[in-house]
C-alpha positions in Angstrom: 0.0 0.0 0.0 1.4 3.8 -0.7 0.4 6.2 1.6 -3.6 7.2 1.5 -3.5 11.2 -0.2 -5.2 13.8 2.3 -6.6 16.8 0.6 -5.4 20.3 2.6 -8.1 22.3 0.4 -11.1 19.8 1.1 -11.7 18.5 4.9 -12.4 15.0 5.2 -10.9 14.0 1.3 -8.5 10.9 1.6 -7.6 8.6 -1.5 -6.2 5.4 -0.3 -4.0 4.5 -2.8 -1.8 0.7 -4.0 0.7 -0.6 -6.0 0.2 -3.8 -7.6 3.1 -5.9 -9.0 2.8 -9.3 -11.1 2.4 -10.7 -14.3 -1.0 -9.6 -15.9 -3.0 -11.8 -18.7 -5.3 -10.0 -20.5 -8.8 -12.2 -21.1 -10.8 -9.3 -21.9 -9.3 -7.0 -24.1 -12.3 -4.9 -24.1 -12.2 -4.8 -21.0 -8.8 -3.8 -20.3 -8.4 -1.2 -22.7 -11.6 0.6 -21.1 -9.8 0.4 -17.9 -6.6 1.6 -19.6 -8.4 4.5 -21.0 -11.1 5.5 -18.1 -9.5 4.1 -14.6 -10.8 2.4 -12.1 -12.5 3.0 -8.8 -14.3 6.2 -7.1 -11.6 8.6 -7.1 -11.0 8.7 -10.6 -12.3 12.3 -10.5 -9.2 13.1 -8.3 -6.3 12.1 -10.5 -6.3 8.7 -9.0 -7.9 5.3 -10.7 -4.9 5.5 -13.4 -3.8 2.2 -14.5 0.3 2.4 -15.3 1.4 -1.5 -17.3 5.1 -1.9 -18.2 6.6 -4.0 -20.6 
């Protein structure tokens, strides 16, 4: 887990945030590039949701 982000500007706003690390198998591909292209989760709206995959 990576520390949670607190807001300074908005009382009460805190992102919890994770890193994931593994070997991914796309069965989707639909799917996946929706996820690639929108995020994931509820705080997408904050900067946060982003999906990063390396090579």
């Amino acid at each position: 887990m990576l520390p949670p982000l607190v807001s300074t500007a908005k009382k009460g706003l805190k992102v919890v945030r994770a890193e994931v690390r593994g070997q991914l198998t796309v069965t989707d591909p639909v799917t996946f590039a929706h996820t690639l292209t929108e995020g994931l989760g509820k705080a997408r709206s904050y900067g946060v949701g982003l999906v990063l995959v390396r090579k």
